[in-house]
Biopython code that builds the backbone (N, CA, C, O; Angstrom):
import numpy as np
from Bio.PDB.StructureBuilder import StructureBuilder

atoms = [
    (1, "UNK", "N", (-2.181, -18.237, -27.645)),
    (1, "UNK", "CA", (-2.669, -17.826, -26.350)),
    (1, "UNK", "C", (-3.142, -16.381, -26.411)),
    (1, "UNK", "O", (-2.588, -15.420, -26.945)),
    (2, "UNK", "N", (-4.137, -16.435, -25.833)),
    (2, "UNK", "CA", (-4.527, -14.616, -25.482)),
    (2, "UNK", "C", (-4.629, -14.122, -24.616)),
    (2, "UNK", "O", (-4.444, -14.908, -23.687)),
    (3, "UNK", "N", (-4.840, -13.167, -24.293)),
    (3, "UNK", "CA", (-4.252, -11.873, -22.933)),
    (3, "UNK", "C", (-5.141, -11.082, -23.016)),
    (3, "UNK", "O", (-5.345, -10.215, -23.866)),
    (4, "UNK", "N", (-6.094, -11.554, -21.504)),
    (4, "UNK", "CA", (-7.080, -10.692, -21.294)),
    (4, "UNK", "C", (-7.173, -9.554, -20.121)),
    (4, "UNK", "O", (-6.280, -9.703, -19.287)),
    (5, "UNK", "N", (-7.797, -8.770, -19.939)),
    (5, "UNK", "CA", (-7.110, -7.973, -18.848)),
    (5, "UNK", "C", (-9.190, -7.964, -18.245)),
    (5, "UNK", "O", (-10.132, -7.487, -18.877)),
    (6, "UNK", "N", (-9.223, -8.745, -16.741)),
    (6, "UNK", "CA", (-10.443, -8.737, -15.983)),
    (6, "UNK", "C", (-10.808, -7.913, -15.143)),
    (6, "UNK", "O", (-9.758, -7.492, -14.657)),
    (7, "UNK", "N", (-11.856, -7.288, -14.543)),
    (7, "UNK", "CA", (-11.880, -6.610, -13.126)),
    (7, "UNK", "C", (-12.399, -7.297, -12.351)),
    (7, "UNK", "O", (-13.625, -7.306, -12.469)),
    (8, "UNK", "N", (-11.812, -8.197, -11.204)),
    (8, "UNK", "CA", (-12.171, -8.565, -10.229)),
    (8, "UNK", "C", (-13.406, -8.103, -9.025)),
    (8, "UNK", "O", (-13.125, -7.282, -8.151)),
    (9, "UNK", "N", (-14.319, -8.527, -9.083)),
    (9, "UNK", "CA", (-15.476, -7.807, -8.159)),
    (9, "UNK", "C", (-16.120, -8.530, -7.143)),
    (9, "UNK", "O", (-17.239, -8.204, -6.746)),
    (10, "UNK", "N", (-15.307, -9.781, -6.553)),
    (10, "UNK", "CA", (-15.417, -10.728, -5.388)),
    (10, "UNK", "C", (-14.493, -10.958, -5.348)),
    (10, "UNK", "O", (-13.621, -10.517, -6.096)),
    (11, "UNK", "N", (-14.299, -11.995, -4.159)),
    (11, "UNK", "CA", (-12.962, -12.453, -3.382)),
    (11, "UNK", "C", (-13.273, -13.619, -3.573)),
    (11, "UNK", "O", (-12.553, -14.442, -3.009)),
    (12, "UNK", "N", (-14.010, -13.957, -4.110)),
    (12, "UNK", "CA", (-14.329, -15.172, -4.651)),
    (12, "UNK", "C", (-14.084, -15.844, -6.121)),
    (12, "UNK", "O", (-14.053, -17.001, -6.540)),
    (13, "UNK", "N", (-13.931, -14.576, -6.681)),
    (13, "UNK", "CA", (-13.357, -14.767, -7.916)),
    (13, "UNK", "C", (-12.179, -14.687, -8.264)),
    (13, "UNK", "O", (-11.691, -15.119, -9.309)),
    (14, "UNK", "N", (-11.518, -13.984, -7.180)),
    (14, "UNK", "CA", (-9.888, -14.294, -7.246)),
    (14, "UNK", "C", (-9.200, -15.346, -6.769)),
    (14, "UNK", "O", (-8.054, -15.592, -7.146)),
    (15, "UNK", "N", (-9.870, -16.091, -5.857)),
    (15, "UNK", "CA", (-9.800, -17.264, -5.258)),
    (15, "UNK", "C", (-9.669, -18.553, -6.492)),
    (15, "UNK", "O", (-8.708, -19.276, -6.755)),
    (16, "UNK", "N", (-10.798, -18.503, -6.987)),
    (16, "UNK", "CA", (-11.139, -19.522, -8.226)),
    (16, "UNK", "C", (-9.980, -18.985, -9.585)),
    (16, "UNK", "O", (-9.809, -19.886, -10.407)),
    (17, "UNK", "N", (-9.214, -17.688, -9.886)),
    (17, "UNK", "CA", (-8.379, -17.454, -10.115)),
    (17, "UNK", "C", (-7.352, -18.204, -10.335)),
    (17, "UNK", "O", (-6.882, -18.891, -11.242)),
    (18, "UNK", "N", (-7.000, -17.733, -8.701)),
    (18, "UNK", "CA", (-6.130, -18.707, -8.504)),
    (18, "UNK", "C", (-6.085, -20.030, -8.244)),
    (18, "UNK", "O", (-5.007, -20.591, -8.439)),
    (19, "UNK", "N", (-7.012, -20.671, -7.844)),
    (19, "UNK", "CA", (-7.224, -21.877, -8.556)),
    (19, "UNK", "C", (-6.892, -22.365, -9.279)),
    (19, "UNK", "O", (-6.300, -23.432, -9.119)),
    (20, "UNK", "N", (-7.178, -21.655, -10.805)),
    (20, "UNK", "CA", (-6.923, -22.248, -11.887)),
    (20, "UNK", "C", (-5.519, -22.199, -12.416)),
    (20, "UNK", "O", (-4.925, -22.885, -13.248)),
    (21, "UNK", "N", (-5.083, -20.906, -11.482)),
    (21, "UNK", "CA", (-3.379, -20.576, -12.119)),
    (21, "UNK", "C", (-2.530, -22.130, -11.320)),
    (21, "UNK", "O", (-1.524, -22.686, -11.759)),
    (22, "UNK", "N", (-3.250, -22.485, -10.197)),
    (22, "UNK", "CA", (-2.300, -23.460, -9.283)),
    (22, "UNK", "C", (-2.386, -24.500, -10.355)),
    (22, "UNK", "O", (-1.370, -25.054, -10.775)),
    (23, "UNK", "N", (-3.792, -24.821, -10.883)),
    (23, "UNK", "CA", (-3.857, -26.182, -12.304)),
    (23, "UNK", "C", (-2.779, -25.668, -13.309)),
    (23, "UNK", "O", (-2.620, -26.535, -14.168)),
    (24, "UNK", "N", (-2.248, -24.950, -13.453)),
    (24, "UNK", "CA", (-1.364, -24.568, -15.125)),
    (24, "UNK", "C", (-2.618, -24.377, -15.827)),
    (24, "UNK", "O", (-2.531, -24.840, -16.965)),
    (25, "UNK", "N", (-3.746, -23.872, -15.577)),
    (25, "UNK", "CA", (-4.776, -23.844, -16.854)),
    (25, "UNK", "C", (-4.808, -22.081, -17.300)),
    (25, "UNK", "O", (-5.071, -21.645, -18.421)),
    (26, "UNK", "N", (-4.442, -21.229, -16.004)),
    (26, "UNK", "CA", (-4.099, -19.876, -16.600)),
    (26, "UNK", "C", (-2.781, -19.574, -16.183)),
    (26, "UNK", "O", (-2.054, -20.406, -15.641)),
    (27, "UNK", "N", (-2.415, -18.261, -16.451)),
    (27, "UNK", "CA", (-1.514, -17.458, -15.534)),
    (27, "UNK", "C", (-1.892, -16.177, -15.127)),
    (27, "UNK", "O", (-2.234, -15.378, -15.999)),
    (28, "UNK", "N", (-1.890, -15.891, -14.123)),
    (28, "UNK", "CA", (-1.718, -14.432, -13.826)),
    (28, "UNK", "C", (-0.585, -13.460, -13.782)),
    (28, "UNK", "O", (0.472, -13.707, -13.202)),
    (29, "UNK", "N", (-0.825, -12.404, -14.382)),
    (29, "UNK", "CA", (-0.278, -11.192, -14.690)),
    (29, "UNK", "C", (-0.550, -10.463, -14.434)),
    (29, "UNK", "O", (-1.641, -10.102, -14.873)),
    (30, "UNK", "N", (0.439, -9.262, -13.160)),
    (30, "UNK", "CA", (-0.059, -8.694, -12.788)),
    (30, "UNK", "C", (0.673, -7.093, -13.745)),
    (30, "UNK", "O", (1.664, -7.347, -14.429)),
    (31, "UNK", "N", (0.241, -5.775, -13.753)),
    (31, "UNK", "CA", (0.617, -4.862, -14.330)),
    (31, "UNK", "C", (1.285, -4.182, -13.178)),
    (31, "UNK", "O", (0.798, -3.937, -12.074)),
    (32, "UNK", "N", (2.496, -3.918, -13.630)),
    (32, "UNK", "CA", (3.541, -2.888, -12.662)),
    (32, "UNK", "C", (2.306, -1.808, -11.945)),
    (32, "UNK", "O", (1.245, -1.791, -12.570)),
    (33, "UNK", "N", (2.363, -1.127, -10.983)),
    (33, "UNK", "CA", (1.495, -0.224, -10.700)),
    (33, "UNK", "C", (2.115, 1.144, -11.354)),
    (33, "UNK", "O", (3.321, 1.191, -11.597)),
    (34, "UNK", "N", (1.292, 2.207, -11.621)),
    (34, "UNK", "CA", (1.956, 3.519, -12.415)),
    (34, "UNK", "C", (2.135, 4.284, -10.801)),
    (34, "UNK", "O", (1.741, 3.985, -9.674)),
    (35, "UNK", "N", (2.859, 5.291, -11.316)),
    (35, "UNK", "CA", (3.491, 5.814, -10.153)),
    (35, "UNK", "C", (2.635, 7.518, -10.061)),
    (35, "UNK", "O", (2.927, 8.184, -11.054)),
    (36, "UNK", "N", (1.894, 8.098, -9.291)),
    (36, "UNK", "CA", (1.727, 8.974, -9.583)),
    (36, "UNK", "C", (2.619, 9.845, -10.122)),
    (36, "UNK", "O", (3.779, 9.578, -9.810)),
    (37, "UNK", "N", (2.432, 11.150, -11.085)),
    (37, "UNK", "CA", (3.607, 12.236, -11.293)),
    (37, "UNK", "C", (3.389, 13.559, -10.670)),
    (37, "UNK", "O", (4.155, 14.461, -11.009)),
    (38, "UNK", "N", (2.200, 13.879, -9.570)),
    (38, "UNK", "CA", (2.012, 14.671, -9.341)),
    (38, "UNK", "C", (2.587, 14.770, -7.633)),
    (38, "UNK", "O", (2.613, 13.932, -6.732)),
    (39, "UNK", "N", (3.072, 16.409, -7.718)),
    (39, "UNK", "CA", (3.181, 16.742, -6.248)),
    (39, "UNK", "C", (2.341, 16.496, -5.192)),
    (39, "UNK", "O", (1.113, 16.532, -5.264)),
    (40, "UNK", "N", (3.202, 16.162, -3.883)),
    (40, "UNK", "CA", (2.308, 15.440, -3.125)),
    (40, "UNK", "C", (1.129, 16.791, -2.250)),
    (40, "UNK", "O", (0.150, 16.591, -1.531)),
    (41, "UNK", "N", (1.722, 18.032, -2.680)),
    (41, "UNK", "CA", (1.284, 19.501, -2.648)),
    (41, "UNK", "C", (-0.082, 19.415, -3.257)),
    (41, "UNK", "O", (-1.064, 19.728, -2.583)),
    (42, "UNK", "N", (-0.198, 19.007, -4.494)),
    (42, "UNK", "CA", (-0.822, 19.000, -5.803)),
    (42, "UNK", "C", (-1.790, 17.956, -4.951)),
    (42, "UNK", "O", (-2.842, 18.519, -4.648)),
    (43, "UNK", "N", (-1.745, 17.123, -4.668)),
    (43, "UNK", "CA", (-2.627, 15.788, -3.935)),
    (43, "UNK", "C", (-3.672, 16.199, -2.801)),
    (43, "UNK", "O", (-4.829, 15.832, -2.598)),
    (44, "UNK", "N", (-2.714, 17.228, -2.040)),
    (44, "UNK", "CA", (-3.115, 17.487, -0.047)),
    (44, "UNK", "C", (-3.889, 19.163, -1.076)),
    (44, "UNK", "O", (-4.477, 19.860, -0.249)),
    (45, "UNK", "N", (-3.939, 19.601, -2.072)),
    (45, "UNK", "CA", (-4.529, 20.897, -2.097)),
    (45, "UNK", "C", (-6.024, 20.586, -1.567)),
    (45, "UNK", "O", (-6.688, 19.761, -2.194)),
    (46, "UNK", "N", (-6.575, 21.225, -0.424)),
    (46, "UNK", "CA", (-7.995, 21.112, -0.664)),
    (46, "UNK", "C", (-7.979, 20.299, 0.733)),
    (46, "UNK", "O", (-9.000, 20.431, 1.409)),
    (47, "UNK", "N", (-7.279, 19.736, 1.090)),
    (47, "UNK", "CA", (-7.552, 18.871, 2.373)),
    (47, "UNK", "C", (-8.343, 18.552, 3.375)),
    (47, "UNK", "O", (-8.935, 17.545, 3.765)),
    (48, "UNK", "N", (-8.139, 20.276, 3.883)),
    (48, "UNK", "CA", (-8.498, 20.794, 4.716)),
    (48, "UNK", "C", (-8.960, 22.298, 5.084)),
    (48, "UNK", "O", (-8.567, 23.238, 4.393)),
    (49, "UNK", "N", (-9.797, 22.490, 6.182)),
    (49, "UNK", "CA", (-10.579, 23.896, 5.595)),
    (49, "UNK", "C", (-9.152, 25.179, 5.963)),
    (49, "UNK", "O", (-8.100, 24.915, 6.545)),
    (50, "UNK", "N", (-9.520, 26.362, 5.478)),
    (50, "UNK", "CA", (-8.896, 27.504, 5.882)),
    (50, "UNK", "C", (-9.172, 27.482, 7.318)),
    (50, "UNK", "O", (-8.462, 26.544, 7.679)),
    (51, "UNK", "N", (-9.508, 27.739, 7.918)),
    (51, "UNK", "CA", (-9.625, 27.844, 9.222)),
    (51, "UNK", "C", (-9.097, 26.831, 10.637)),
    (51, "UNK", "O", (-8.794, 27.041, 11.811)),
    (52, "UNK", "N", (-9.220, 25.439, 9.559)),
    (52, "UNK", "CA", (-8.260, 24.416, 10.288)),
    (52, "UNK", "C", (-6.982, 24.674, 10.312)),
    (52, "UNK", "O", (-6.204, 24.564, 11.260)),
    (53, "UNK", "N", (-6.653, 25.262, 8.500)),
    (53, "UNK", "CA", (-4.974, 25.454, 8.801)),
    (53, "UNK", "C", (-4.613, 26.434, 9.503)),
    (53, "UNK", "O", (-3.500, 26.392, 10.026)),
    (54, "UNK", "N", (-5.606, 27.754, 9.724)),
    (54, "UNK", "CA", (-5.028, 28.736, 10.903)),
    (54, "UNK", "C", (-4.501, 28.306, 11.741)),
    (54, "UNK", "O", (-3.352, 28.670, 11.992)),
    (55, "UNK", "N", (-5.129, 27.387, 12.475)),
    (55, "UNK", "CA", (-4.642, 26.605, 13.964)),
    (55, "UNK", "C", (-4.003, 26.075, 13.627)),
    (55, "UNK", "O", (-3.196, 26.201, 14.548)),
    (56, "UNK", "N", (-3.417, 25.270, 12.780)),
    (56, "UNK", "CA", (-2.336, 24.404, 12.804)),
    (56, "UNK", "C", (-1.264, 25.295, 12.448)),
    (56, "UNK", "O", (-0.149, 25.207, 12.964)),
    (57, "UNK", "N", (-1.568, 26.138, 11.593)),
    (57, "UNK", "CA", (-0.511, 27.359, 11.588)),
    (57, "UNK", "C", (-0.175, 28.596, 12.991)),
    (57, "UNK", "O", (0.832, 29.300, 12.911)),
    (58, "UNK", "N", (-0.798, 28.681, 13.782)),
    (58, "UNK", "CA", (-0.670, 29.256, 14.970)),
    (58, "UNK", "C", (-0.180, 27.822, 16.017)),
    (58, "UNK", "O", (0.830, 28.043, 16.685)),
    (59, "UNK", "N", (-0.715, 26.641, 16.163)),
    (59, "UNK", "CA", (0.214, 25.605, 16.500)),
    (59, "UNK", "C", (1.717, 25.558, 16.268)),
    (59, "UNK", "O", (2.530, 25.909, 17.123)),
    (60, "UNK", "N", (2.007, 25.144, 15.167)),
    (60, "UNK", "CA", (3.298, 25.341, 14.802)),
    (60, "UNK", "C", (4.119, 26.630, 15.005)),
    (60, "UNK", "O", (5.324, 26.432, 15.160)),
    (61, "UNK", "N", (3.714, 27.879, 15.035)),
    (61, "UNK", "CA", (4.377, 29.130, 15.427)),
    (61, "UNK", "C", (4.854, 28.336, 16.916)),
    (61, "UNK", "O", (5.998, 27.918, 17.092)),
    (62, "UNK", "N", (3.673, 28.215, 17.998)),
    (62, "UNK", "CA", (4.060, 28.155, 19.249)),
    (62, "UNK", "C", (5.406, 27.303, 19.641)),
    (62, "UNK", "O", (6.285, 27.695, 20.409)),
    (63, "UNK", "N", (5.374, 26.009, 18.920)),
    (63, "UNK", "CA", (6.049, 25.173, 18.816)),
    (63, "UNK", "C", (7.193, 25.423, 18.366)),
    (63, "UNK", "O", (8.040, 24.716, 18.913)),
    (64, "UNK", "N", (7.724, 26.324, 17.381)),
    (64, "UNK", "CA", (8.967, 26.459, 17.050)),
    (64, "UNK", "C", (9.516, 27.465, 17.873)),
    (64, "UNK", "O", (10.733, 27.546, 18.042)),
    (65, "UNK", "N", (8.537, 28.403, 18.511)),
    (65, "UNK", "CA", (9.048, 29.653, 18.915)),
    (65, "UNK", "C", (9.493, 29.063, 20.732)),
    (65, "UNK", "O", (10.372, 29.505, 21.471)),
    (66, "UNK", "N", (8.557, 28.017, 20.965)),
    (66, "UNK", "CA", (9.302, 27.291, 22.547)),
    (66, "UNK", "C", (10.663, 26.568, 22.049)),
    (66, "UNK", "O", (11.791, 26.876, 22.434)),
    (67, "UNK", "N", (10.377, 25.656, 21.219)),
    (67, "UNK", "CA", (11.894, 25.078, 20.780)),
    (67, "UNK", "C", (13.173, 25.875, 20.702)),
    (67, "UNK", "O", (14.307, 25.504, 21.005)),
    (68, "UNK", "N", (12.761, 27.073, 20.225)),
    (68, "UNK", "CA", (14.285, 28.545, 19.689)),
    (68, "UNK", "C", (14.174, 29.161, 21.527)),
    (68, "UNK", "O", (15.343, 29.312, 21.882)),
    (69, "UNK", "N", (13.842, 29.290, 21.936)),
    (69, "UNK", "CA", (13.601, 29.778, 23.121)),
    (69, "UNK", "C", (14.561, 29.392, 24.425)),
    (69, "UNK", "O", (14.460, 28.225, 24.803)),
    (70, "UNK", "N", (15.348, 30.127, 25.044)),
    (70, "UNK", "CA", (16.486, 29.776, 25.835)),
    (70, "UNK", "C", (15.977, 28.607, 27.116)),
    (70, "UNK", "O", (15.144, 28.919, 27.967)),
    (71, "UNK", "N", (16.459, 27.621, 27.075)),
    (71, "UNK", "CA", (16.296, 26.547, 28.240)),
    (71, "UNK", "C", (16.629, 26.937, 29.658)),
    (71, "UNK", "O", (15.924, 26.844, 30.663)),
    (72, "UNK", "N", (17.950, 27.430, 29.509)),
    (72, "UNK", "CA", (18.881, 27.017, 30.710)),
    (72, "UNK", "C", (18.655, 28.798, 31.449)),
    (72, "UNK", "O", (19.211, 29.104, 32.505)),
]
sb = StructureBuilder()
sb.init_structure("model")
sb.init_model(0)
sb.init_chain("A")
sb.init_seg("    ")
for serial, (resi, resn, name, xyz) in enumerate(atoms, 1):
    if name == "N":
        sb.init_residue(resn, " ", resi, " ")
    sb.init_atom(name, np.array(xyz, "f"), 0.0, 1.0, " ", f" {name:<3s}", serial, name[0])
structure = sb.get_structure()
């Protein structure tokens, strides 16, 4: 038996796939997925502009500084 590894490029072809896996004529195998190793820091760098994070950084000031802020 041999072990081929395909790229699927319809939904139609995974269909007929499986098809054939339901006959016993193939099997499918799927590969564990890899896990990224990078920080999710490392991912979000770049996101968003400087100027967006100002505001969200002057947002969040407001927000923590009402939260610490006496209620009663």
């Amino acid at each position: 038996m041999d072990t081929l590894t395909i790229k699927i490029r319809n939904k139609n072809a995974l269909k007929l796939l499986q098809d054939l896996e339901q006959l016993k004529l193939i099997q499918i195998v799927s590969e564990p997925k890899q896990v990224s190793k990078k920080k999710i820091s490392e991912t979000l760098a770049g996101s968003i502009g400087k100027k967006e994070a100002a505001i969200y950084h002057r947002a969040i000031k407001t927000m923590r500084d009402e939260w610490e802020r006496n209620s009663y």
